[in-house]
VMD Tcl script that draws the C-alpha trace (Angstrom):
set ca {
  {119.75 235.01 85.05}
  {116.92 236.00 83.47}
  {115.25 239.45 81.85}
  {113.27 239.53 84.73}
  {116.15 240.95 86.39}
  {115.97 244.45 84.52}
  {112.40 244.78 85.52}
  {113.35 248.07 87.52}
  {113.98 249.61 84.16}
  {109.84 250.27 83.34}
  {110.05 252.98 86.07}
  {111.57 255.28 83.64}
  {110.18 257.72 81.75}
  {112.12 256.68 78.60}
  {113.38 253.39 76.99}
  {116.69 252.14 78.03}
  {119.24 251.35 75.60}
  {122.14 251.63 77.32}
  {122.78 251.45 81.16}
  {125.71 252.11 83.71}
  {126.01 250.20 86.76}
  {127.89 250.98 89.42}
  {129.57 247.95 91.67}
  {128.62 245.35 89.97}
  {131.78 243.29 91.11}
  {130.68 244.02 94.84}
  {127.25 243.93 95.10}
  {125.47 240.71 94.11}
  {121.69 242.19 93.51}
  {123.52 244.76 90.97}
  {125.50 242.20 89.39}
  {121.55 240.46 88.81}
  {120.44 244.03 87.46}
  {123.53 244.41 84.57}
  {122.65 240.51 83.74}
  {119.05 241.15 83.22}
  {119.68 244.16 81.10}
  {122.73 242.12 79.22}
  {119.59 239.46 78.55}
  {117.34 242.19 77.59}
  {119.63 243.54 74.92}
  {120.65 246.35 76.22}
  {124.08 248.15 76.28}
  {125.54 247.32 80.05}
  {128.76 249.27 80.84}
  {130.50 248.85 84.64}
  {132.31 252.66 84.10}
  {132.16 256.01 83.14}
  {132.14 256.78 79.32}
  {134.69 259.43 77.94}
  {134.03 262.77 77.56}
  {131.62 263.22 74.79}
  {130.11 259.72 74.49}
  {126.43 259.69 74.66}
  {125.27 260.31 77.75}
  {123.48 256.78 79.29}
  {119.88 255.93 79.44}
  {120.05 255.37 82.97}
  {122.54 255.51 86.33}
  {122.25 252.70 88.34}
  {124.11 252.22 91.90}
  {123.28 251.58 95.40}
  {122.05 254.36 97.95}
  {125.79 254.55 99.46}
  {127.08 255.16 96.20}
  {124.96 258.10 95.65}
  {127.13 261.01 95.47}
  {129.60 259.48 92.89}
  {126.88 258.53 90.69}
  {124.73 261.82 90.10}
  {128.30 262.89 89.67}
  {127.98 260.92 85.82}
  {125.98 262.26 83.29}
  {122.85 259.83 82.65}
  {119.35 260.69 81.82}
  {118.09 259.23 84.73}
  {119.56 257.57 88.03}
  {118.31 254.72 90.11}
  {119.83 254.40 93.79}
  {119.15 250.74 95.61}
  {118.54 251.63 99.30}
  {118.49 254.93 101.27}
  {120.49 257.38 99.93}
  {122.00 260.10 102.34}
  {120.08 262.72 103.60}
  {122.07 265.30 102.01}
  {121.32 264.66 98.51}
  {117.50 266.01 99.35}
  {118.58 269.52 98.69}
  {119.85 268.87 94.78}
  {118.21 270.15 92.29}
  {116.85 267.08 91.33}
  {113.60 265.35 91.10}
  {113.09 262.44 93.24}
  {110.72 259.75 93.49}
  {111.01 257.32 96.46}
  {109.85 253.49 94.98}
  {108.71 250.58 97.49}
  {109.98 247.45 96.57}
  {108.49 244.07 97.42}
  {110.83 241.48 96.73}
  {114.54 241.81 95.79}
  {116.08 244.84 93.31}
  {116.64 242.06 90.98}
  {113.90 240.12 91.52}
  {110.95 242.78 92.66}
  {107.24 241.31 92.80}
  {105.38 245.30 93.27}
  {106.90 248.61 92.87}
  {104.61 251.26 94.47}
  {105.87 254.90 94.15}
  {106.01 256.71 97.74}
  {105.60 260.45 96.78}
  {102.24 261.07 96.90}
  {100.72 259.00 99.20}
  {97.99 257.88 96.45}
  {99.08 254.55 95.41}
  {100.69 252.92 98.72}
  {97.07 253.72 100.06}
  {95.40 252.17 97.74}
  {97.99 248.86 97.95}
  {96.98 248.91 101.96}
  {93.59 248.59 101.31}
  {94.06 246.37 98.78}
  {96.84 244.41 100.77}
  {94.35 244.34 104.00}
  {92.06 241.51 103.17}
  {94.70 239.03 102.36}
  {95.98 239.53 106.06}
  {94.05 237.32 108.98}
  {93.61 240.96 110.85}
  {91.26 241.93 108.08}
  {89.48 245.25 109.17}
  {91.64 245.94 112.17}
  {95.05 245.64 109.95}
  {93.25 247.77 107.62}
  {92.68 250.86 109.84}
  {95.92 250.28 110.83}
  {97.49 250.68 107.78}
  {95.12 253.50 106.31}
  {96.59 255.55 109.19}
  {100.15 254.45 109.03}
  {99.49 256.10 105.07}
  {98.36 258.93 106.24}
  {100.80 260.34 108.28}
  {101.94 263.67 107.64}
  {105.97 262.18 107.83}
  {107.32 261.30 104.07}
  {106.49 257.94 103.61}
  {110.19 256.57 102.53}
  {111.11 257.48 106.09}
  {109.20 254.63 107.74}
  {110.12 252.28 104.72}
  {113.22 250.20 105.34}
  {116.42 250.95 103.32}
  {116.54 247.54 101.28}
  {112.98 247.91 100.26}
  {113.95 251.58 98.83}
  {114.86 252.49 95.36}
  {115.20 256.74 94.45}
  {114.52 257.16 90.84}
  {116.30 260.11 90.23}
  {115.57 262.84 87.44}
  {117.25 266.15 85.78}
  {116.05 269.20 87.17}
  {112.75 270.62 85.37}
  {112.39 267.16 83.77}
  {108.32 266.47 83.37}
  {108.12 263.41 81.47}
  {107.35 260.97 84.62}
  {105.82 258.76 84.36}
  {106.74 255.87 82.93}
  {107.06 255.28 79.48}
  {104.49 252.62 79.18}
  {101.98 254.87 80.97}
  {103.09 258.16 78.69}
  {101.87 255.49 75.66}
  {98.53 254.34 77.10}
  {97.48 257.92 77.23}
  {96.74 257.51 73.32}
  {94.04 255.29 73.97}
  {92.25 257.91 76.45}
  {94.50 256.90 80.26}
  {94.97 259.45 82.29}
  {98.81 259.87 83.92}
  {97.76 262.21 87.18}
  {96.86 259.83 89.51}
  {98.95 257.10 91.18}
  {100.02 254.01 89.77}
  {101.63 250.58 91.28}
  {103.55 248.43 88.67}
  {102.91 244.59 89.54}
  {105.97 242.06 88.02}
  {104.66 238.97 90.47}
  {106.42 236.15 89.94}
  {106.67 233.22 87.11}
  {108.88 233.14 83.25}
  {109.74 235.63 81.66}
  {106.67 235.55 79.36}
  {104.25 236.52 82.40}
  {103.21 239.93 81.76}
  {103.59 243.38 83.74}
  {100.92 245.55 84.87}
  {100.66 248.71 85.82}
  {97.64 249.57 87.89}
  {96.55 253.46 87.36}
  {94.61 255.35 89.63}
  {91.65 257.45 88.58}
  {91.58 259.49 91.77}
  {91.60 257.13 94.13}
  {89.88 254.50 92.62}
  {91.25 251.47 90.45}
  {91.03 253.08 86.65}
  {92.83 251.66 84.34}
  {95.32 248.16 84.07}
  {97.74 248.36 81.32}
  {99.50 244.94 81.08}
  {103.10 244.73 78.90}
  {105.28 242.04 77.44}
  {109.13 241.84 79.13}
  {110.13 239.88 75.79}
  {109.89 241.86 71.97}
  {107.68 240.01 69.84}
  {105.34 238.21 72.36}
  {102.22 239.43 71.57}
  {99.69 236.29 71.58}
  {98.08 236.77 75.02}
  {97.64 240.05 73.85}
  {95.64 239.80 71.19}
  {93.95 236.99 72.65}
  {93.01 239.62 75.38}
  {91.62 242.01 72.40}
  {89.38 239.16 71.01}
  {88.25 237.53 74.27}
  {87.38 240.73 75.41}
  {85.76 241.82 71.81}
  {83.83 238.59 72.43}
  {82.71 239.50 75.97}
  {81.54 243.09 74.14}
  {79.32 241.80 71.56}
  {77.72 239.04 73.38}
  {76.46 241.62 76.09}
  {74.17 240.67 79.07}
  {75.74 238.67 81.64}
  {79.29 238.49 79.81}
  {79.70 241.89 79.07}
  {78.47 243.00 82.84}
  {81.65 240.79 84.69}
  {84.81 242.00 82.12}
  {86.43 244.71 81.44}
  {86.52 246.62 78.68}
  {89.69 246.62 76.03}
  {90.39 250.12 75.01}
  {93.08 249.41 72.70}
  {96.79 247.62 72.22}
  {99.94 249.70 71.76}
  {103.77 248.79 70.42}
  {105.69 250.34 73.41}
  {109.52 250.36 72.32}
  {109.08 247.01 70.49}
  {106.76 245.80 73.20}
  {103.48 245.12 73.41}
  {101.17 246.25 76.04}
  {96.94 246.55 75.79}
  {94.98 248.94 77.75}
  {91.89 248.05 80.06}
  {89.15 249.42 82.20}
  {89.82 248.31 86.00}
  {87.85 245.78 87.93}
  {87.05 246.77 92.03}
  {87.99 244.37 94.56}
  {90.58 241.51 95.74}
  {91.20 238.62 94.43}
  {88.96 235.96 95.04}
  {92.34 233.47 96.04}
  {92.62 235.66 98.75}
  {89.07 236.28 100.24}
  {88.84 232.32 99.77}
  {89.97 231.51 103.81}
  {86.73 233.31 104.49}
  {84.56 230.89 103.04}
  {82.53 233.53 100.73}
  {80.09 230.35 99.52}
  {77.36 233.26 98.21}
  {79.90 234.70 96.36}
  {81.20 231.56 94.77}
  {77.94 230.49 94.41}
  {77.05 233.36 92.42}
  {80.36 233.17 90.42}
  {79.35 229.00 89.24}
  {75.67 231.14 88.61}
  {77.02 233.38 86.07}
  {79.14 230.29 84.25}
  {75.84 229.12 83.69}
  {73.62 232.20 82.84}
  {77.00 233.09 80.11}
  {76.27 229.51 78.61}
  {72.79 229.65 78.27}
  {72.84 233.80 77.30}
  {75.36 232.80 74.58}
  {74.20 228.86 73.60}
  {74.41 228.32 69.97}
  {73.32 225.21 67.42}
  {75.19 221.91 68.03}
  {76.08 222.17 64.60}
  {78.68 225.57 65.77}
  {80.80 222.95 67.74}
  {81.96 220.48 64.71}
  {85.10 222.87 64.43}
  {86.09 222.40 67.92}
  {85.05 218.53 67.66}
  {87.18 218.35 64.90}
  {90.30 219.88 66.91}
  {89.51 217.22 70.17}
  {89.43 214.73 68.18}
  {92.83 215.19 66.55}
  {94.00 215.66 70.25}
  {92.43 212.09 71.41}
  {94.63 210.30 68.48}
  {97.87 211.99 69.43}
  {97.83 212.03 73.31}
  {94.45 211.31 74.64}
  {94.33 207.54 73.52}
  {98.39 207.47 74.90}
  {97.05 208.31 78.41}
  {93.97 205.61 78.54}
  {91.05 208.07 76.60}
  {88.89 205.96 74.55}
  {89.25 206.62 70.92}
  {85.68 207.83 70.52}
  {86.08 210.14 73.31}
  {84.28 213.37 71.59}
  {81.60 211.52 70.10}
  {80.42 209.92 73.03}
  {79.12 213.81 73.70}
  {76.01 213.61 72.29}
  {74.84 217.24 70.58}
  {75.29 219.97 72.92}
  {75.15 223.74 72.45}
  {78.16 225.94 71.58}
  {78.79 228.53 74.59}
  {80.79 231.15 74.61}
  {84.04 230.05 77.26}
  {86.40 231.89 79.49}
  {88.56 228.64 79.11}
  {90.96 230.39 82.64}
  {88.63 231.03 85.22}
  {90.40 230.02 88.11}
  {90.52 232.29 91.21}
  {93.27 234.32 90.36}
  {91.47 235.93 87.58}
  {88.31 236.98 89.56}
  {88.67 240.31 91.42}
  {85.45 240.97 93.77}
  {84.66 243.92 95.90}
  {82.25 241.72 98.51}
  {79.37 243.05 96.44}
  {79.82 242.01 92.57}
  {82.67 240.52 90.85}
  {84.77 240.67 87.09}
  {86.27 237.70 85.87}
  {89.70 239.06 84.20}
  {92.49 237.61 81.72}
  {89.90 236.73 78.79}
  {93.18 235.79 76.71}
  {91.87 232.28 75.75}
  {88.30 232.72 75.34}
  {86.26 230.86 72.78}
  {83.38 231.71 71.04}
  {81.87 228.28 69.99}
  {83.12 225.61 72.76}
  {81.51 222.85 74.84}
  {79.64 224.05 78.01}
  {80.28 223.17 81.65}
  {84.37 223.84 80.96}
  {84.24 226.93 82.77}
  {82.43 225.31 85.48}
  {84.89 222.22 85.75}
  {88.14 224.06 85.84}
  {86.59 226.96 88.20}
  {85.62 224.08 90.94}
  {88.66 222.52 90.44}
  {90.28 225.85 91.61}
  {87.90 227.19 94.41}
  {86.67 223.79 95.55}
  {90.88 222.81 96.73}
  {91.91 226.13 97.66}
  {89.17 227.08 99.98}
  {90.35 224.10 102.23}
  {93.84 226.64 103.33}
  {96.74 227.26 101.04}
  {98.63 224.18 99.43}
  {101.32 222.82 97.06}
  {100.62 222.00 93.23}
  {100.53 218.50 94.44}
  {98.38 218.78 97.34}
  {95.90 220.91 95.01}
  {96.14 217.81 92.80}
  {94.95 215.23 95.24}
  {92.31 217.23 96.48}
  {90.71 217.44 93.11}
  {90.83 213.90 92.26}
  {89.50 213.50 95.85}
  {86.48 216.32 95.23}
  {85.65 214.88 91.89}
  {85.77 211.35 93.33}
  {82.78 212.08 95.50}
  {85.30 212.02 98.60}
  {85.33 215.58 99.44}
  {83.40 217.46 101.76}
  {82.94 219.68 98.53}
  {81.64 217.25 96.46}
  {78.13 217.14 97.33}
  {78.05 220.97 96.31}
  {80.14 220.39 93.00}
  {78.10 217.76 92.22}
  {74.63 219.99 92.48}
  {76.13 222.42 90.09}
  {77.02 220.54 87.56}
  {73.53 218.78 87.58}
  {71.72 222.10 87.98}
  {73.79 223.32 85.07}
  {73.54 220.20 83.22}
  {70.00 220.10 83.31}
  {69.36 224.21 82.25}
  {71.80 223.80 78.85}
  {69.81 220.02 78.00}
  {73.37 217.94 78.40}
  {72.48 214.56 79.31}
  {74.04 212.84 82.06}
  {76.26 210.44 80.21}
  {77.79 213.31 78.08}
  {79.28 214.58 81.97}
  {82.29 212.66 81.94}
  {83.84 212.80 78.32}
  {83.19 216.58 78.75}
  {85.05 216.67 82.00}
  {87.31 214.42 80.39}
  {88.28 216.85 77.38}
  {88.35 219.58 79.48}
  {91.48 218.26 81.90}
  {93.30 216.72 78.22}
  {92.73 220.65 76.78}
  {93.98 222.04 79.48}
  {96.62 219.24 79.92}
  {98.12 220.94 76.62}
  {98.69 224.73 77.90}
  {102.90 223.89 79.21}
  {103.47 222.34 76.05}
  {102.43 225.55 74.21}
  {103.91 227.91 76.47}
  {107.48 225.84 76.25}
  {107.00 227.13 72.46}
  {106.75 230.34 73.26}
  {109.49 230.48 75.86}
  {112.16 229.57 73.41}
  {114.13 227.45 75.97}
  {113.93 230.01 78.76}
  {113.05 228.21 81.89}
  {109.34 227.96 82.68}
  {107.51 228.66 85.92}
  {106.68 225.52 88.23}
  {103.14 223.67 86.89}
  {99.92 224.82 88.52}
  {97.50 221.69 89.04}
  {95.10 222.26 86.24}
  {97.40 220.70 83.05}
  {98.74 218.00 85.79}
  {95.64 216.86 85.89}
  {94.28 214.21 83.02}
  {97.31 211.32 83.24}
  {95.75 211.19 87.36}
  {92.58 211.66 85.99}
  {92.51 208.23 83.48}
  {94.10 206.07 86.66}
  {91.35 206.77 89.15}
  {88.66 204.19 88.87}
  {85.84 206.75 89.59}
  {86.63 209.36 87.21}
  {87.87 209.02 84.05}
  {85.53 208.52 80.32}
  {82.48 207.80 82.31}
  {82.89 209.61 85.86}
  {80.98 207.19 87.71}
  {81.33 208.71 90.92}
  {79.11 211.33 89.51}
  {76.48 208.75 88.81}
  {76.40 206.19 91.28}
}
mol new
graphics top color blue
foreach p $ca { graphics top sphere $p radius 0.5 }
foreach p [lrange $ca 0 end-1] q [lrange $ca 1 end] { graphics top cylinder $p $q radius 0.2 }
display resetview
């Protein structure tokens, strides 16, 4: 069991400390909930404290245990499932949650009273679905009806978060924090947890009316706060080199220490992500997307001479793995001088969000300032490129890229025009192509490694196809050092 488990708990409008769950011994998902928090560090008891004990931070039990918990004392109450009709007429405040996914294991908790948010998650939800427009009308109305949305909801994808009477300080606590850094708490908001370790972080999406307006993203686990401020710099970086880069991020309006975690405050992007609108074959779109990799290198390109730090760092990488996995010990200097771009250095489809009309590339957490061009380009068709051919396993993604790379793609005509076209416009000569490519897939071969540090021997989330990549990479005889598939 992990910490994920207690994810329910950033609902509240306070930080938990302590936490009474009801029926843990016959109820599996709650038995998952008291393990999480138990993980978390926080104070689980399975009974009622004696009279006078500090009250607990929150209540939690099932719908049908309802009336014997908002019996106990607690400053808050969370009921799993419907709870009976009856309670309605306490004097309580109640707030219906959606849940997708399991109480222990939710992926998107969208709050059902208003109507706001759920809305907005139709709308958003729509263009993943092969219905498209249809499902979306569909939907739109189905929000709109004048009936209480938990009614139509089903009972195990209900949660009732459950306040004193007169008690104003919903929402959240994470969201009462961001308003120091100028969020605004009185429109809707849907709290994503998705799925991965326990180092992936939370967002909350906030509505400004009924438009995205702010994301504020937060650590499950005290002390993380690396991606964080990686997010502050990449982002600062994005800021100051204005023009193209500045016009496709968001802006960072600030980082915040939310009861010992840390969460950072953002500007919302429009739109879907691209992963999803991918099975509709948007080519001007991604087109425009490999466009802008290549209008950020050459609005940002720097002297040759601004590399020789990172040159330094790939070439202490080459002598401890790359040469291990078939890289030839001269690897980096066989790139002749190039200019130092400003990189993304994650810009696979996940982190694009497009409304059909423009587009903002997201997560700048590992940006670099001074890096080799084309990297961005490389990792994004490695991405795009595989998935727009239908959905597919970590290792199907892998062949496919070794295939489209190979020159034996139906892709690869068009992946090998852009990275001529962008070749040509920054002055890299041809024979630089491959040990670029080449350090790009050992970089990125690196990222589990440093996340396993991080996780402190929690268990880590399954292996994308990006880091799998370079070992495959050095035992295909068209890729590798020289890429002659791109040549011949």
């Amino acid at each position: 069991m992990t910490v994920r488990s207690a994810d329910l708990r950033f609902v509240l409008p306070h930080h938990v400390r302590r936490a009474l769950v009801l029926g843990v011994g016959t109820h599996p998902h709650l038995a998952a909930m008291a393990a999480g928090f138990e993980e978390a560090g926080i104070d689980v008891i399975e009974r009622p404290l004696t009279r006078g004990a500090d009250r607990p931070d929150v209540v939690i039990a099932t719908g049908g245990d309802a009336v014997e918990a908002l019996r106990l004392a607690g400053r808050a109450h969370l009921l799993v499932g419907r709870p009976p009709t009856g309670l309605r007429r306490l004097p309580r405040t109640s707030v219906p949650l959606l849940l997708r996914g399991d109480p222990a294991a939710p992926r998107l908790v969208i709050p059902l009273a208003p109507n706001t948010a759920l809305r907005h998650y139709l709308r958003q939800a729509a263009p993943r679905h092969p219905l498209g427009r249809s499902l979306s009308r569909s939907l739109a109305t189905l929000a709109q009806l004048p009936m209480p949305a938990r009614v139509i909801v089903p009972s195990r994808a209900l949660v009732s978060l459950v306040l004193p009477p007169g008690d104003e300080r919903w929402p959240p606590a994470v969201l009462q924090a961001a308003t120091e850094v100028g969020l605004r708490t009185d429109g809707g908001w849907l709290l994503r947890l998705g799925t991965g370790d326990v180092l992936k972080r939370a967002v909350f999406h906030v509505l400004d009316g009924d438009r995205p307006g702010w994301v504020v993203k937060f650590s499950r686990v005290a002390g993380y706060d690396r991606p964080f401020l990686g997010d502050a710099a990449g982002l600062a970086l994005a800021r100051t080199a204005g023009g193209p880069v500045a016009a496709h991020a968001p802006a960072h309006l600030g980082l915040l220490d939310v009861g010992g975690l840390t969460a950072s405050v953002e500007t919302a992007a429009v739109g879907t992500q691209l992963t999803y609108l991918l099975r509709r074959r948007p080519w001007r779109l991604i087109d425009a997307i490999v466009e802008w990799t290549g209008a950020v290198g050459r609005h940002t390109a720097q002297p040759a001479h601004d590399l020789e730090p990172e040159r330094t760092r790939l070439r202490q990488l080459v002598s401890e793995v790359g040469v291990s996995l078939g890289a030839p010990a001269d690897l980096v200097d066989r790139v002749s001088p190039v200019p130092a771009v400003l990189q993304h250095n994650d810009l696979g489809s996940w982190n694009i969000l497009s409304d059909g009309s423009g587009f903002t590339a997201l997560d700048w957490e590992s940006a670099r300032e001074s890096s080799f061009p084309l990297w961005d380009l490389f990792y994004f068709a490695a991405d795009v490129l595989t998935r727009i051919d239908g959905p597919a396993d970590a290792n199907t993604l892998l062949d496919r890229t070794l295939r489209l790379f190979a020159g034996e793609s139906a892709h690869s005509g068009r992946l090998f025009r852009w990275v001529c076209e962008a070749a040509q416009a920054l002055e890299v000569p041809t024979a630089a192509l491959g040990p670029l490519a080449t350090l790009c897939w050992l970089h990125h071969a690196q990222s589990p490694a440093r996340r396993d540090v991080d996780l402190r021997g929690a268990a880590a989330a399954p292996l994308g196809h990006h880091p799998r990549l370079c070992p495959a990479w050095f035992g295909h005889p068209g890729l590798g050092a020289s890429w002659t598939a791109l040549t011949r």
